[in-house]
MDTraj code that builds the backbone (N, CA, C; nanometers):
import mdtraj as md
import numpy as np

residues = "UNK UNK UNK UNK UNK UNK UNK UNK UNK UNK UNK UNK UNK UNK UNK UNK UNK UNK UNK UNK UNK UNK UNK UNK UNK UNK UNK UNK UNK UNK UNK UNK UNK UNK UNK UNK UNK UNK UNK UNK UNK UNK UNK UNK UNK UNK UNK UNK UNK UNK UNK UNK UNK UNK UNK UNK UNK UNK UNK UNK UNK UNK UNK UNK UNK UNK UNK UNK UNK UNK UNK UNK UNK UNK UNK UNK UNK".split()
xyz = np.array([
    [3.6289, -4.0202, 0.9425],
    [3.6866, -4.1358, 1.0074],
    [3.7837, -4.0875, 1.1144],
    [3.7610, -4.1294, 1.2282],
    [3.8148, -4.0947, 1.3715],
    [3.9547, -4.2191, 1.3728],
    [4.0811, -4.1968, 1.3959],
    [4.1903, -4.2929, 1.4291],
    [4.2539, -4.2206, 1.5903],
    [4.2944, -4.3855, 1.6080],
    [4.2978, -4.3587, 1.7796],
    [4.4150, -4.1895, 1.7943],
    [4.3430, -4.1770, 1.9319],
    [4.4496, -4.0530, 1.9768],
    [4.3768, -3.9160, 1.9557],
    [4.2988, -3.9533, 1.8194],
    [4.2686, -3.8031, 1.7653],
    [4.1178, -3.7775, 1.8465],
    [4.1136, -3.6620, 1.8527],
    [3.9871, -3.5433, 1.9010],
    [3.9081, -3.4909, 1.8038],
    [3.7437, -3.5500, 1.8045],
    [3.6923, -3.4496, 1.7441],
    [3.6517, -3.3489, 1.8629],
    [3.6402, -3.2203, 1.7537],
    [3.5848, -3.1005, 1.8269],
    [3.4774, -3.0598, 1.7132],
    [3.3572, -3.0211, 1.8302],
    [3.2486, -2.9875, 1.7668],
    [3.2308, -2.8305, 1.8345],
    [3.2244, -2.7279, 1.7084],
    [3.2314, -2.5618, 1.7787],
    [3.0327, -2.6002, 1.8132],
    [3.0179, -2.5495, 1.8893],
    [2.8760, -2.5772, 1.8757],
    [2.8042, -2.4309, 1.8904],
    [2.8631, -2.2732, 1.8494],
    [2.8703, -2.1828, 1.9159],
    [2.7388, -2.1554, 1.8526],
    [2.7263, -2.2089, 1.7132],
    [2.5736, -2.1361, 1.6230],
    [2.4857, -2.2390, 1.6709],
    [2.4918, -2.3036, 1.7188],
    [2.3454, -2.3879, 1.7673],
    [2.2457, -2.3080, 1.8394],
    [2.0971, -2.3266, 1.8104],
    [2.0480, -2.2425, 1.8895],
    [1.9371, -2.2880, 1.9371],
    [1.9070, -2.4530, 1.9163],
    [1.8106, -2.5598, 1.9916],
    [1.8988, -2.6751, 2.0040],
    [1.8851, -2.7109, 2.0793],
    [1.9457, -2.9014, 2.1443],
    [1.8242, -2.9618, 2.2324],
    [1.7539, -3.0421, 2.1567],
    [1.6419, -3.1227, 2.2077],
    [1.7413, -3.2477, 2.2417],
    [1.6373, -3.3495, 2.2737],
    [1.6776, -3.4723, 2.3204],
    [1.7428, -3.5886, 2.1849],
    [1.6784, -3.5101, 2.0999],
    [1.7681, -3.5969, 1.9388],
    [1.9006, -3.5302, 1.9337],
    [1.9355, -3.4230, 1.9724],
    [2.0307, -3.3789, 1.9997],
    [2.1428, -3.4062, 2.1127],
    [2.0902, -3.4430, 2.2199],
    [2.1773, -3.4986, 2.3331],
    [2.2083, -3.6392, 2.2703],
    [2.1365, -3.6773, 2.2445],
    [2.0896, -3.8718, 2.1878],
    [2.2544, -3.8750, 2.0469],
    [2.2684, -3.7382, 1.9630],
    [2.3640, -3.7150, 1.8585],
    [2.4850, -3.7108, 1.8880],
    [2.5226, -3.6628, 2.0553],
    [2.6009, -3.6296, 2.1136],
    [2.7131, -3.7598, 2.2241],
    [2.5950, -3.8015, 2.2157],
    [2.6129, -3.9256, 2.3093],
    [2.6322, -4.0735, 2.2081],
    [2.5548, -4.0299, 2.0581],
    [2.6372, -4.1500, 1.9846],
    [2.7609, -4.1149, 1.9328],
    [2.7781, -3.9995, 1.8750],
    [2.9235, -3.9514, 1.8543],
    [3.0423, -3.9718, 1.9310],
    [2.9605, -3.9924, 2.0792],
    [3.1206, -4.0008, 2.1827],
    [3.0939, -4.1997, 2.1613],
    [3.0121, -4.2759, 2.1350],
    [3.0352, -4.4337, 2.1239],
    [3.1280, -4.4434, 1.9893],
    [3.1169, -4.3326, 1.8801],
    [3.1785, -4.3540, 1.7727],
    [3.3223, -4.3280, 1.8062],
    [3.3522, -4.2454, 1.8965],
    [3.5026, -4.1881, 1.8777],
    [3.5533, -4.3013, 1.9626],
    [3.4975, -4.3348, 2.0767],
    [3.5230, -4.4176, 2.1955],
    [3.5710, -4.5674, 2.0903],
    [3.4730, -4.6244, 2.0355],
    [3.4906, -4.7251, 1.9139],
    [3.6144, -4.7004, 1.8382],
    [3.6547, -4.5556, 1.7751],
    [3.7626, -4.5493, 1.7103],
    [3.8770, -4.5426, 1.8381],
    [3.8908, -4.5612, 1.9644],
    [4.0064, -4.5482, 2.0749],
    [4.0452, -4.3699, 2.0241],
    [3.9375, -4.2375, 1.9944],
    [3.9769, -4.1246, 2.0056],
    [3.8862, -4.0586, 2.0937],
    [3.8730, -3.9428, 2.0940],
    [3.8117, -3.8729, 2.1595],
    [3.6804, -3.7562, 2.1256],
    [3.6091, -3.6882, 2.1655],
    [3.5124, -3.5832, 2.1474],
    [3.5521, -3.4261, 2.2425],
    [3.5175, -3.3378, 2.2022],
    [3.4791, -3.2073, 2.2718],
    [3.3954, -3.1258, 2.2011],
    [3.2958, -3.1394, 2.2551],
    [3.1800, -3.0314, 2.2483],
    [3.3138, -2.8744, 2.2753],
    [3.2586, -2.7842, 2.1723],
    [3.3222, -2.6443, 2.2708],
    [3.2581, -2.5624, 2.2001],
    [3.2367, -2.3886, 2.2350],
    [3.1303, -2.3216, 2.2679],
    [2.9752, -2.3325, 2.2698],
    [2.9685, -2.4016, 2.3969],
    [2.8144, -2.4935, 2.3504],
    [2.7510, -2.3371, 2.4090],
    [2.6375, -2.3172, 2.3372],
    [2.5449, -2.2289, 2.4235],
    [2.4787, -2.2513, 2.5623],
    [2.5233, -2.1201, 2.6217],
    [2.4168, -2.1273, 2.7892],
    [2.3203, -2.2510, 2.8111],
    [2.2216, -2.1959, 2.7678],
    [2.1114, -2.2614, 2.7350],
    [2.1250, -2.3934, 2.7074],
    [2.2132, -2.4544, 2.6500],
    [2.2315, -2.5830, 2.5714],
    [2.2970, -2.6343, 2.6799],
    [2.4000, -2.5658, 2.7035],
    [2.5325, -2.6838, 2.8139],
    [2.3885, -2.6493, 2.9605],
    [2.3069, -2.5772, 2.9822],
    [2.2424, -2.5894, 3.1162],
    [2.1463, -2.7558, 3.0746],
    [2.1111, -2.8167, 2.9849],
    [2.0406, -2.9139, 2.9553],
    [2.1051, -3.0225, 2.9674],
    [2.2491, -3.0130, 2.8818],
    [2.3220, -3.0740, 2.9188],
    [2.3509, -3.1207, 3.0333],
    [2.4143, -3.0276, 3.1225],
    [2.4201, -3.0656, 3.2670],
    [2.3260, -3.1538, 3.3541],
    [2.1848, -3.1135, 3.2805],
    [2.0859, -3.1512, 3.3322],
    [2.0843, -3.3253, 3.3164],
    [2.0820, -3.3310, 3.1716],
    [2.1177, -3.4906, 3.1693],
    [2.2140, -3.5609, 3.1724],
    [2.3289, -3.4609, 3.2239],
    [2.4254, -3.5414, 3.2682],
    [2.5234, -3.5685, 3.1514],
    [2.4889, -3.5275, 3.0110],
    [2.5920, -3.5583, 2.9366],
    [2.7576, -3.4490, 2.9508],
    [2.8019, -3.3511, 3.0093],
    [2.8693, -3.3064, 3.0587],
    [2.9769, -3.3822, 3.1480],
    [2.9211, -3.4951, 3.2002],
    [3.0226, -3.5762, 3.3007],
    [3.0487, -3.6884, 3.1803],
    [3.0332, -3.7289, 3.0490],
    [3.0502, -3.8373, 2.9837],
    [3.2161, -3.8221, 2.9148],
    [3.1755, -3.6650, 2.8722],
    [3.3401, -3.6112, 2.7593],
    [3.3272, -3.4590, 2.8242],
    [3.4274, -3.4092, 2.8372],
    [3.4758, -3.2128, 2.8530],
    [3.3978, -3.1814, 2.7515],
    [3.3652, -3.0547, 2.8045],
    [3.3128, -2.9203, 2.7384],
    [3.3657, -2.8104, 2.7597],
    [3.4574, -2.7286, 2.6263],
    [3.5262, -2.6466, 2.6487],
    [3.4645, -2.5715, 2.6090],
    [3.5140, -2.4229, 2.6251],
    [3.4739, -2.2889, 2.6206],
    [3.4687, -2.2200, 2.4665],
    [3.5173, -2.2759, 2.4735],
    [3.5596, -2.2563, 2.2730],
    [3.6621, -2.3033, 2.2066],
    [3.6605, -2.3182, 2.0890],
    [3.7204, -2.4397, 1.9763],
    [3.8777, -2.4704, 2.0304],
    [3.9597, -2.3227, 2.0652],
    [4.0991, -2.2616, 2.0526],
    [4.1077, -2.3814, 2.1957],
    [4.0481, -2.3419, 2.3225],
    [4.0725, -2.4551, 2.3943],
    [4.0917, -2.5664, 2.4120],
    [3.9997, -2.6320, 2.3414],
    [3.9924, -2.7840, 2.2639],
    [4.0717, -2.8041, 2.1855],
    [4.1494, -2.7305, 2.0967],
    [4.2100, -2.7805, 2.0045],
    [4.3857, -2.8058, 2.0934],
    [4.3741, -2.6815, 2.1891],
    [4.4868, -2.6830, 2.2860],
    [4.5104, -2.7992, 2.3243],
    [4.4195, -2.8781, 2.4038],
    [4.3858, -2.9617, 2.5090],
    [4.4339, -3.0767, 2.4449],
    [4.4130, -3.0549, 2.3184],
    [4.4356, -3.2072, 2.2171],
    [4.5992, -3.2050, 2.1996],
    [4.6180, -3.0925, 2.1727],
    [4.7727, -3.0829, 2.1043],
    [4.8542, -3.1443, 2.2239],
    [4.7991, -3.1099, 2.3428],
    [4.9044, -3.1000, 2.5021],
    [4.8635, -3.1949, 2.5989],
])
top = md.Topology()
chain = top.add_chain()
for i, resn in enumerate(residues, 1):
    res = top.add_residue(resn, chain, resSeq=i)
    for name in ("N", "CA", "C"):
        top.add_atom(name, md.element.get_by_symbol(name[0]), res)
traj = md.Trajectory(xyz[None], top)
């Protein structure tokens, strides 16, 4: 359960496929946090993964950080 203000962060560093059920997971997660008035960050998404991303554009919806330590920064500050 997401309460306003707060950030999830998703490490995504062991992923090693992101199909379109996967973007589709990504994109309901940010209606869920958005619904709770909190937030999302994807962070260490793989190459491969954030290039798909980009592709469909889910990159311009919520940040994608570099890894967890960033995200968790970003939230605190």
């Amino acid at each position: 359960m997401l309460h306003p203000g707060q950030r999830l962060v998703l490490d995504l560093g062991g992923m090693r496929f992101c199909d379109s059920s996967g973007s589709t997971a990504l994109i309901a997660a940010r209606s869920h946090a958005d619904a709770a008035r909190a937030g999302i960050a994807p962070a260490a998404v793989p190459a491969n993964t954030l290039r798909t991303l980009r592709i469909v554009g889910v990159d311009r919806i919520f940040p994608v950080h570099p890894d967890s330590d960033s995200a968790i920064r970003r939230t605190s500050g």
